[in-house]
C-alpha positions as CSV (number, residue, x, y, z in Angstrom):
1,X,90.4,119.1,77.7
2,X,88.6,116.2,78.5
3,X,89.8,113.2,80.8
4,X,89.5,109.5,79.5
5,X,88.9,107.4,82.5
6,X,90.0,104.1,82.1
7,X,90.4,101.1,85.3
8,X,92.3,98.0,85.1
9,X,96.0,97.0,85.2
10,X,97.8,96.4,81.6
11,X,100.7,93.9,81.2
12,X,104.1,95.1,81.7
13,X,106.2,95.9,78.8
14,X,109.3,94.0,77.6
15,X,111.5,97.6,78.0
16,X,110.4,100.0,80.4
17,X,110.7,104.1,80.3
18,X,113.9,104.8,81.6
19,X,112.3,106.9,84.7
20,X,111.6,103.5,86.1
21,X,114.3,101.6,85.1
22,X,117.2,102.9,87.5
23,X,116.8,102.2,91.3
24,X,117.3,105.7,93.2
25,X,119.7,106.2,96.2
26,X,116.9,105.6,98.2
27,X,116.2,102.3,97.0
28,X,120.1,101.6,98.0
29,X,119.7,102.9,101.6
30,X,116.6,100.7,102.4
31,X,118.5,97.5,101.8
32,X,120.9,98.9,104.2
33,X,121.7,98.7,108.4
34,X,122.8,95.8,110.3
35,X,121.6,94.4,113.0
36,X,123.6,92.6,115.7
37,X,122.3,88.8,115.0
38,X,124.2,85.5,115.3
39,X,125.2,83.1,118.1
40,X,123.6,83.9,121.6
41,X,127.4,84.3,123.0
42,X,127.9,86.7,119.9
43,X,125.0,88.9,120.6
44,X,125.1,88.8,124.3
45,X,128.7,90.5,124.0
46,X,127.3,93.0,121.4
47,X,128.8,91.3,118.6
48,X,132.5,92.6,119.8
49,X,134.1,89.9,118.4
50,X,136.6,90.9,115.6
51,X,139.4,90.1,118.0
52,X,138.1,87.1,119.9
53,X,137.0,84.8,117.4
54,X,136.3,81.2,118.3
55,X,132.6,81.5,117.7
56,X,130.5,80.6,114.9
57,X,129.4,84.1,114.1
58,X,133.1,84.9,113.1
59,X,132.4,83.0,109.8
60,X,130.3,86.2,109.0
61,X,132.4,88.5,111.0
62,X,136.2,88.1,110.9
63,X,137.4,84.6,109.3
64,X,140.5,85.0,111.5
65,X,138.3,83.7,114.1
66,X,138.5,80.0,112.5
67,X,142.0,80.4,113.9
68,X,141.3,80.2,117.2
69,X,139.6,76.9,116.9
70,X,141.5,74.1,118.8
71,X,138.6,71.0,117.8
72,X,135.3,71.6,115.5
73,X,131.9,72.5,116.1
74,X,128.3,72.2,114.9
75,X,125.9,75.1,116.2
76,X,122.6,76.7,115.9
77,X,120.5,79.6,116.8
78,X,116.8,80.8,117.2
79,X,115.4,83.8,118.7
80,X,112.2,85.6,119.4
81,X,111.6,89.2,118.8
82,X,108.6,91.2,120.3
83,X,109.2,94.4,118.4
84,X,107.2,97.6,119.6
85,X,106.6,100.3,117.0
86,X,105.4,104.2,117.5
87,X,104.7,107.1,115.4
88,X,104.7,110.9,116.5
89,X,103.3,113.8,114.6
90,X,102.1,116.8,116.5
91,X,99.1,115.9,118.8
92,X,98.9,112.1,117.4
93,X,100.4,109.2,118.8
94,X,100.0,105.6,116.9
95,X,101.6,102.0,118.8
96,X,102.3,98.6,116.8
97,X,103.6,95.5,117.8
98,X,104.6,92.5,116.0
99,X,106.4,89.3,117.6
100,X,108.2,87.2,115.3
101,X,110.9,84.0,115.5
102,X,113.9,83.3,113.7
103,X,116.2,80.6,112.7
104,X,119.5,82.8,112.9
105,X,122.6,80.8,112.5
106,X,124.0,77.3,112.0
107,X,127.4,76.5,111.5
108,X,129.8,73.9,111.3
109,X,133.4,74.1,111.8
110,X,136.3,71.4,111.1
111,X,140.1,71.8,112.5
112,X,143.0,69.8,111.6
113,X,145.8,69.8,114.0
114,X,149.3,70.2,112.4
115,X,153.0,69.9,113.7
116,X,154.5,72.6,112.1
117,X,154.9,76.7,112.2
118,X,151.1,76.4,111.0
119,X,149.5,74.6,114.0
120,X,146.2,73.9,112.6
121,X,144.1,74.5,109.4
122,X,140.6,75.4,109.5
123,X,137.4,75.6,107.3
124,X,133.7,76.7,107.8
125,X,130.3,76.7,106.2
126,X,127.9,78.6,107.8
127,X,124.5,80.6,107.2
128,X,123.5,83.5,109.2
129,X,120.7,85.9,109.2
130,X,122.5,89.1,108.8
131,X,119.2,91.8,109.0
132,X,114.9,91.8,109.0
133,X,113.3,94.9,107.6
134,X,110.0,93.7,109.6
135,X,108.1,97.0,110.6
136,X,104.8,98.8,110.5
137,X,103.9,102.6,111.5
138,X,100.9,104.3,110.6
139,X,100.6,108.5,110.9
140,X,98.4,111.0,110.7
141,X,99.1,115.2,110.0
142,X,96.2,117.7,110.9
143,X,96.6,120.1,108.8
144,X,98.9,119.9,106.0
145,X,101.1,123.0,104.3
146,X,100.4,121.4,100.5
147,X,99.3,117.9,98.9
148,X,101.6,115.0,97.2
149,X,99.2,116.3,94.5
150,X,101.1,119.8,94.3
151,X,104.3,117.7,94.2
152,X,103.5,115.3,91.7
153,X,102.4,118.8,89.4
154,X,105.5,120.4,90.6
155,X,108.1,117.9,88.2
156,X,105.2,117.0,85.7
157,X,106.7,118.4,82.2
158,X,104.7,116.3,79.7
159,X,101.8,117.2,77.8
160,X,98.2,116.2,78.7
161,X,98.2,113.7,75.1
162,X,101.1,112.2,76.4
163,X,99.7,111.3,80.1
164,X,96.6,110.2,78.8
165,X,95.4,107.2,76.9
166,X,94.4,106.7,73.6
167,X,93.8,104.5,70.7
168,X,96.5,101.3,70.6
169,X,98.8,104.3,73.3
170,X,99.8,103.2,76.9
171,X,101.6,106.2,78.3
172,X,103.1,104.0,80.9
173,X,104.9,102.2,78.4
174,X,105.0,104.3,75.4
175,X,105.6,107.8,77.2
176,X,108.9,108.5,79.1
177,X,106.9,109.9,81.6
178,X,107.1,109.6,85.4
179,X,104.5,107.1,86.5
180,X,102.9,108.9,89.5
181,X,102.5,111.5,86.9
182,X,100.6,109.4,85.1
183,X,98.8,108.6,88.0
184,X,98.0,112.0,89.0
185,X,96.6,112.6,85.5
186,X,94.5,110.0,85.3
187,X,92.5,110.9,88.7
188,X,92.8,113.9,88.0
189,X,94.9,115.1,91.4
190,X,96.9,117.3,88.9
191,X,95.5,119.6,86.1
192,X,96.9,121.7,83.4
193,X,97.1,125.4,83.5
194,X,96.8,128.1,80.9
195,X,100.6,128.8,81.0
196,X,101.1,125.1,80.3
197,X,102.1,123.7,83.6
198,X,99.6,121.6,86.1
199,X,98.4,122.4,89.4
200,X,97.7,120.1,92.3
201,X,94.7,120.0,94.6
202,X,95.9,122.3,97.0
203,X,95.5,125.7,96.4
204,X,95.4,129.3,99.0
205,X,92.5,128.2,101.3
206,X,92.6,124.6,101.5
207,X,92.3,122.8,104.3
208,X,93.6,119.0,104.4
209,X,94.7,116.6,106.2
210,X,97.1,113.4,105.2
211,X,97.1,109.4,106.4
212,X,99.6,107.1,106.2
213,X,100.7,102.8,107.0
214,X,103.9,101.7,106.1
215,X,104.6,98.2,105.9
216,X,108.0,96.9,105.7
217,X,109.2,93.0,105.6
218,X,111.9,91.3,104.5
219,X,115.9,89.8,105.8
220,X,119.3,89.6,104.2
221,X,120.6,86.0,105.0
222,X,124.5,84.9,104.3
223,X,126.1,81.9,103.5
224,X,129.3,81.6,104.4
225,X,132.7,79.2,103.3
226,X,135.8,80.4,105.4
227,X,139.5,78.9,105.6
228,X,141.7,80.1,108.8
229,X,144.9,79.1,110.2
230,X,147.0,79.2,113.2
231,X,150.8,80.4,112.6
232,X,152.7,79.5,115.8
233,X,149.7,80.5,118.2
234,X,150.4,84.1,117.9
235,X,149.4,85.3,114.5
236,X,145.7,84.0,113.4
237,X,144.5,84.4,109.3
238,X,141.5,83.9,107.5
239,X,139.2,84.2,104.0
240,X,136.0,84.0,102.9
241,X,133.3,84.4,100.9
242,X,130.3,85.0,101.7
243,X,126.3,84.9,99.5
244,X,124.1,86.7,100.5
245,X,120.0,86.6,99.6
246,X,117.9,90.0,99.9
247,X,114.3,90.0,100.1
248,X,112.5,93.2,100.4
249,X,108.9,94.7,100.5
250,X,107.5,97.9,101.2
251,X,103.9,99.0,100.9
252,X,102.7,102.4,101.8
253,X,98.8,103.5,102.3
254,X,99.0,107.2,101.9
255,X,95.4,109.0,101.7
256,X,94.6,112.6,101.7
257,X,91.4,114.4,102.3
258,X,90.9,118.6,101.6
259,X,88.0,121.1,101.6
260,X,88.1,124.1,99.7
261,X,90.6,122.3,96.6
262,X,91.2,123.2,93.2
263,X,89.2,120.5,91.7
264,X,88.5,118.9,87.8
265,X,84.9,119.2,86.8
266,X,84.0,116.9,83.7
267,X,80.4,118.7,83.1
268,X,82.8,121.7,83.3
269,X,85.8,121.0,81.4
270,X,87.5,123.1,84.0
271,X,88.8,123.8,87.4
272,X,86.5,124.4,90.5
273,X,86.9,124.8,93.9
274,X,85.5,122.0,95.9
275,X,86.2,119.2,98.1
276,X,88.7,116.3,97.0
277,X,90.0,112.9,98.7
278,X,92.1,110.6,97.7
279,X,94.3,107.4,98.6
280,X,97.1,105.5,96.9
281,X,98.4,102.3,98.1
282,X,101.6,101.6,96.6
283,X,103.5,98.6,96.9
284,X,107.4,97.7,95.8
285,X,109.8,94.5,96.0
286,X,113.6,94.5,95.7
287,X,115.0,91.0,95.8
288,X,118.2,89.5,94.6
289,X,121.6,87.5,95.4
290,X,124.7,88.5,95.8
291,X,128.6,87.9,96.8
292,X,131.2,89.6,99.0
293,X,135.0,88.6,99.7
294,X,136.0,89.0,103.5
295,X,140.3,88.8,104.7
296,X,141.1,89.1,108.2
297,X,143.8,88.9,110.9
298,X,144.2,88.1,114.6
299,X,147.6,88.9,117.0
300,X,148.3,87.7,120.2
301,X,151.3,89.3,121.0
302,X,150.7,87.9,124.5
303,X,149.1,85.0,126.2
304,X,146.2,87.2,127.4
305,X,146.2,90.1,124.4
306,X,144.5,90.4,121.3
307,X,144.4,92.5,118.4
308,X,141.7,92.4,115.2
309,X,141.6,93.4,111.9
310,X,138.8,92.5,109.3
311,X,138.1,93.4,105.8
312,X,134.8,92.8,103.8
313,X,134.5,94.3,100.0
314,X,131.3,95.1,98.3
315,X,128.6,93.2,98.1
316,X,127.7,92.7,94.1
317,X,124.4,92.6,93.8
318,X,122.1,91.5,90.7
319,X,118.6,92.8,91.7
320,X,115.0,93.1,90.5
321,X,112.6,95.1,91.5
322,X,109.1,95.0,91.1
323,X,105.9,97.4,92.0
324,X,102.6,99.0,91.3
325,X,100.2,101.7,92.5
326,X,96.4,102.1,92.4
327,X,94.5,105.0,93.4
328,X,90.9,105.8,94.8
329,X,89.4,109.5,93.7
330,X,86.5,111.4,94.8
331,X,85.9,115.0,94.3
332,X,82.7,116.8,95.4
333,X,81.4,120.3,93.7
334,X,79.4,121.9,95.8
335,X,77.8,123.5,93.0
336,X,76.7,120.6,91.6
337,X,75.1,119.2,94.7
338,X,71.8,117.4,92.8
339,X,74.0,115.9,89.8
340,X,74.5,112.0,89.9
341,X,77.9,112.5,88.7
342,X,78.9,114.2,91.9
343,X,81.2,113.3,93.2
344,X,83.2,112.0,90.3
345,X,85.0,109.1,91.8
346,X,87.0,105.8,90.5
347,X,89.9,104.3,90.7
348,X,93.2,103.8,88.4
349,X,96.2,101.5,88.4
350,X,99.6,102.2,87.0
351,X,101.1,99.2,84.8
352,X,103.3,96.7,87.1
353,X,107.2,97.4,86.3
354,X,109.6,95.0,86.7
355,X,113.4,95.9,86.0
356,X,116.6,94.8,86.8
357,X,119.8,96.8,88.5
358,X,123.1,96.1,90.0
359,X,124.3,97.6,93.3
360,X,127.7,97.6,94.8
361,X,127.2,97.8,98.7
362,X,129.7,99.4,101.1
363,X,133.1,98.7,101.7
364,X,133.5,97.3,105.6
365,X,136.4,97.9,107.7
366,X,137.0,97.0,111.2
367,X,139.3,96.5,113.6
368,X,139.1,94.8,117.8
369,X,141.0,94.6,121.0
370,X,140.7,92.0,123.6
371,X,141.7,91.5,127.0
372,X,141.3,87.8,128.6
373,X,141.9,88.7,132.7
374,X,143.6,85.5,134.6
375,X,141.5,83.4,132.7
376,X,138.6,84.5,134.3
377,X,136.8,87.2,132.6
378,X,137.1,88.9,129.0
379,X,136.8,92.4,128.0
380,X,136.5,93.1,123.9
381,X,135.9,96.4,122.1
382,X,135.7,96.9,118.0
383,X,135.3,99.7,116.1
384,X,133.6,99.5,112.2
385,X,133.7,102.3,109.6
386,X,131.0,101.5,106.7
387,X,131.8,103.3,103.6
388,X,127.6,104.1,102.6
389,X,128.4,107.0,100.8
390,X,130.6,104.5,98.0
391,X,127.9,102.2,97.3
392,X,127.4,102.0,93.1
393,X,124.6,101.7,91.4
394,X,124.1,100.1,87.3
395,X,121.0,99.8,85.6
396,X,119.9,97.2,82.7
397,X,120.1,98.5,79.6
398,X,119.6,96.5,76.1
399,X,120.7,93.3,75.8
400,X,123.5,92.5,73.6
401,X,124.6,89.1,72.5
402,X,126.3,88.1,75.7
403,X,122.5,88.9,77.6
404,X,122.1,92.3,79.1
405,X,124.5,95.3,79.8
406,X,124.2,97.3,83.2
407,X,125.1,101.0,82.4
408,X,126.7,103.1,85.1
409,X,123.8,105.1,87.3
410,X,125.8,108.4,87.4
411,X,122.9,110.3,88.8
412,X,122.0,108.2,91.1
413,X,125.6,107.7,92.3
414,X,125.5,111.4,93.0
415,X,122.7,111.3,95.0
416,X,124.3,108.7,97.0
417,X,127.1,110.6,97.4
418,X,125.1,113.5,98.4
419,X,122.3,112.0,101.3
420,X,124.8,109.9,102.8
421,X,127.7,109.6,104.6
422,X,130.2,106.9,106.4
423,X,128.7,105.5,109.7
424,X,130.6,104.1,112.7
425,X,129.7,101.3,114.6
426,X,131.0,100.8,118.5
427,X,131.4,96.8,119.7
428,X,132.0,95.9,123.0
429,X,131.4,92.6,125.5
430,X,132.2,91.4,128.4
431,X,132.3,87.9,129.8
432,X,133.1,86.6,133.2
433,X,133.3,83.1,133.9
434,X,131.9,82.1,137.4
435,X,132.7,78.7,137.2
436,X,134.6,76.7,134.5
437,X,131.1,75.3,133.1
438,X,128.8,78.7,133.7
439,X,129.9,82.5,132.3
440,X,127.7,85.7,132.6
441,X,127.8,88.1,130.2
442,X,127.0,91.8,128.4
443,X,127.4,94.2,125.6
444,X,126.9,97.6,123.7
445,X,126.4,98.4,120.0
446,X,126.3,101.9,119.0
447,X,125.5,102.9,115.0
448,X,126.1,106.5,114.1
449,X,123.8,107.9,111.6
450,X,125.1,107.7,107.8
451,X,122.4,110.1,106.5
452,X,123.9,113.8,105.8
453,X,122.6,116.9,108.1
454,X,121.7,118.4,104.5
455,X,119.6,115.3,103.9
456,X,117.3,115.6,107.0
457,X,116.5,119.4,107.2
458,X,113.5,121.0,105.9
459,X,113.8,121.7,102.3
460,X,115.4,119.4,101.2
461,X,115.0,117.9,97.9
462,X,114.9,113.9,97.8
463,X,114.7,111.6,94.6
464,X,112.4,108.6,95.0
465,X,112.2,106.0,92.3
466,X,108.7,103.6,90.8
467,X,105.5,104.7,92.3
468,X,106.5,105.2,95.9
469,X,107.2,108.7,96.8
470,X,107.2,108.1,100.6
471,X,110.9,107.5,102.3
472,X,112.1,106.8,105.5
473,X,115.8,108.1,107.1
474,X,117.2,106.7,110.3
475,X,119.3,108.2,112.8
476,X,121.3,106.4,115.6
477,X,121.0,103.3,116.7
478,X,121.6,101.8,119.8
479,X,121.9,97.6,121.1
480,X,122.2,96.7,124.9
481,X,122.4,93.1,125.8
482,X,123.1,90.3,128.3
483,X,123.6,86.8,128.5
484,X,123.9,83.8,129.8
485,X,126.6,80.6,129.1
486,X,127.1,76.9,130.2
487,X,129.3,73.8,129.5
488,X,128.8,70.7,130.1
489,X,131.6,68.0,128.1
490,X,131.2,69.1,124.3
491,X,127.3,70.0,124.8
492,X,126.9,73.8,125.3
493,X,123.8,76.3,125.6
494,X,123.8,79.8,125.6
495,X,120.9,82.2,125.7
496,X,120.7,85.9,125.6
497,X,118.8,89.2,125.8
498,X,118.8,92.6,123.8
499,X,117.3,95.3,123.6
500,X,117.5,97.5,120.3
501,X,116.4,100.9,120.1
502,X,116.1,103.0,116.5
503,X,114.7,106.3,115.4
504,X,113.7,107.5,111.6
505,X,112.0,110.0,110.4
506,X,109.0,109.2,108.1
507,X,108.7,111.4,104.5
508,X,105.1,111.0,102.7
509,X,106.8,112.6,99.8
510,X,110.0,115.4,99.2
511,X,109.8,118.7,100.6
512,X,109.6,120.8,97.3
513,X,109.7,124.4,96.3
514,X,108.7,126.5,99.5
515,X,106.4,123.6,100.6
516,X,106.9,121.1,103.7
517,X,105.5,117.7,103.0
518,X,103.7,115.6,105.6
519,X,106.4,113.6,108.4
520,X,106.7,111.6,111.4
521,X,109.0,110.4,114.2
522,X,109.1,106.8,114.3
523,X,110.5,105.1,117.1
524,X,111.3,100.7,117.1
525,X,112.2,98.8,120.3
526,X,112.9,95.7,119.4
527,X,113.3,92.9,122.4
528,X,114.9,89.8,121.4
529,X,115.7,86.5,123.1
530,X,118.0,84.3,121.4
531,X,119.0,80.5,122.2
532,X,122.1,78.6,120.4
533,X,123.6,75.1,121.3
534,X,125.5,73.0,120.1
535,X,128.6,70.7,120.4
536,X,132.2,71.0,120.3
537,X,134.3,67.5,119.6
């Protein structure tokens, strides 16, 4: 066999192989989480605010809350967030820290007084930064059990003519072919064997070591139009729709560097044992609009009582993602030490997809209790089931007259089915008002886990989409914060504190066969200070 080296990046294609043309389940998990964002008031009571309402954030929350108005408001919010990043692996320890501002929320609502059964009538247009994706980790494993190179060979089925390029042939775009497998062709990390399968780089007495940087950025902001009404100041209703806008980006550095590998030797036309390293830098976008519906109810059986329910479907995405790989190669034959070919070395690019896909988000149920103490102080608690394991996933096939038909993603509707699981979210705030003008206040948000046990052990078998084999699963997440709350006439300001803290655990690539793959503990504290003011009239 012999290798045709080729650099450079070709044009994408109109239609792409269908092994990059469906998003996977992990694609659907990363656009995921919520964070607790919105007015200062709203955050400082941890967001607990399905049965309160009367606050801007309840446009994005429960549109009940409208309800509750008695006159209209105009509001917005900033905060600043120094967030603090760590990675584990066994004897390694890596810190990053990134500070970043927001503009999180502006609203404005309008009441209209009524002398009937329905007391008032309300409406609301609002925007609200729902979630960031900003983070960056880097790790390091010392020594390895096996190479992404040994995975990559471990699916590769195709033939070496159809991984390889040729006259007026682009396997990227005329093959079928999984792209890293390409990839790994092309430098060469995986090789063909007499029995017709390929072998990786790592073989019996290898010894290697793996790098890594992930870099994630992005938000999910909402705009909201909400109608609420007050039925005889006991029961409270409300509507909406809300649009959302996704932006995200993820770029992972993964490099790898072994003595004593199963390496290709051109002068050879065969394998040797030598010394190989390697990086690929790989680099994905998912972006994209999309709508939800949200129904919700308040009750105040008493003066001082209240009772929440809230409602939000699906949001319906229409998304495209985008991405690319390149790859630096360099292996060393100690054989060969005088020969100016050695090392062989380059570098190789994949082609840069682009592709289309619809995704149906979870469904979002929750429900409040409230507690208003002799006017003086307020006690709220929610609870919120998120229904991850029902999201639904369509990808683009051919256009027809009408423009282009999504097909149902059954596979990757299984494997949704199968890494994840409903999570629960736990609200609750206080508020005590010192004075009529100036209130103190505090809250807890607790997010369970939606990733399934099976999921996270060693073993297990994870399906990664485009030219990013690297994925990243989070476990519980936990929000404490305080706050801060005065009056003065219609002017308010209110300014508060929290403190996030979130674990995941960091995958360079499946766990396959007997084989563990490189990982890491991550760890994010996130400190944020918010401000919001505005006027009431």
């Amino acid at each position: 066999m012999k290798k045709t080296w080729r650099s450079g990046i070709a044009a994408g294609a109109m239609m792409l192989p269908f092994a990059l043309m469906a998003q996977s389940a992990i694609d659907a998990n990363e656009l995921n989480g919520s964070d607790v964002r919105g007015t200062a008031r709203f955050v400082a009571m941890g967001g607990a605010f399905t049965s309160l309402g009367g606050d801007l954030s309840s446009l994005s929350q429960n549109p009940a809350g409208l309800g509750l108005y008695r006159r209209s408001e105009i509001g917005l919010t900033f905060d600043v967030a120094k967030r603090n990043y760590s990675s584990e692996t066994p004897g390694y320890n890596f810190h990053n820290s990134q500070t970043k501002a927001n503009f999180d929320n502006f609203g404005y609502v309008g009441t209209v007084n009524l002398n009937s059964a329905l007391k008032s009538f309300t409406w609301g247009v609002g925007y609200q930064r729902l979630n960031t994706f900003h983070r960056r980790h880097q790790g390091y494993n010392l020594p390895t059990e096996t190479s992404l190179s040994n995975y990559i060979a471990s699916y590769t089925t195709e033939s070496p003519r159809e991984l390889d390029f040729g006259e007026n042939y682009n396997p990227y775009q005329d093959s079928g072919a999984d792209w890293m497998s390409i990839l790994g062709y092309t430098t060469a990390m995986i090789n063909p064997t007499v029995n017709g399968q390929y072998a990786g780089l790592f073989q019996n007495n290898t010894v290697g070591d793996a790098e890594y940087t992930v870099e994630e950025a992005g938000y999910v902001d909402e705009y909201n139009i909400d109608f609420g009404g007050n039925v005889s100041d006991v029961v409270y209703w409300g509507l909406g729709i809300g649009i959302q806008d996704i932006s995200y980006s993820r770029s992972v550095l993964y490099s790898e560097s072994m003595e004593n590998a199963r390496i290709w030797s051109e002068s050879a036309q065969t394998t040797v044992t030598g010394n190989a390293g390697f990086d690929i830098d790989s680099y994905k976008t998912i972006s994209g609009t999309g709508v939800n519906l949200k129904f919700g109810v308040i009750v105040r059986p008493t003066d001082d009582f209240r009772v929440g329910f809230a409602i939000h479907t699906p949001t319906w995405y229409t998304l495209t993602h985008e991405g690319d790989a390149y790859a630096n190669y360099s292996y060393y034959n100690p054989a060969m030490p005088e020969s100016k070919t050695n090392p062989e070395a380059g570098r190789e690019n994949t082609d840069l997809y682009s592709y289309n896909s619809r995704l149906n988000m979870p469904w979002r149920i929750m429900a409040g209790m409230s507690y208003t103490f002799g006017g003086k102080a307020i006690l709220s608690v929610d609870y919120e089931r998120v229904q991850y394991q029902d999201m639904r996933s369509k990808y683009q096939s051919y256009n027809n007259a009408w423009g282009p038909e999504y097909v149902t993603d059954t596979q990757v509707n299984d494997d949704i089915k199968s890494y994840f699981k409903g999570g629960d979210i736990i609200r609750a705030g206080l508020e005590y008002r010192v004075t009529p003008q100036f209130s103190v206040r505090a809250g807890y948000n607790y997010q369970t886990s939606h990733v399934r046990e099976a999921t996270e052990v060693r073993g297990a078998s994870v399906v990664t989409a485009g030219t990013d084999a690297s994925y990243t699963l989070g476990k519980d997440t936990g929000n404490l914060s305080f706050g801060l709350g005065y009056r003065y006439k219609m002017w308010y300001i209110d300014v508060a504190y929290q403190w996030k803290h979130q674990e995941s655990t960091f995958h360079a690539y499946s766990d396959f066969e007997q084989y563990q793959a490189p990982q890491a503990s991550f760890k994010d504290n996130i400190h944020s200070f918010v401000v919001s003011t505005g006027f009431k009239f």
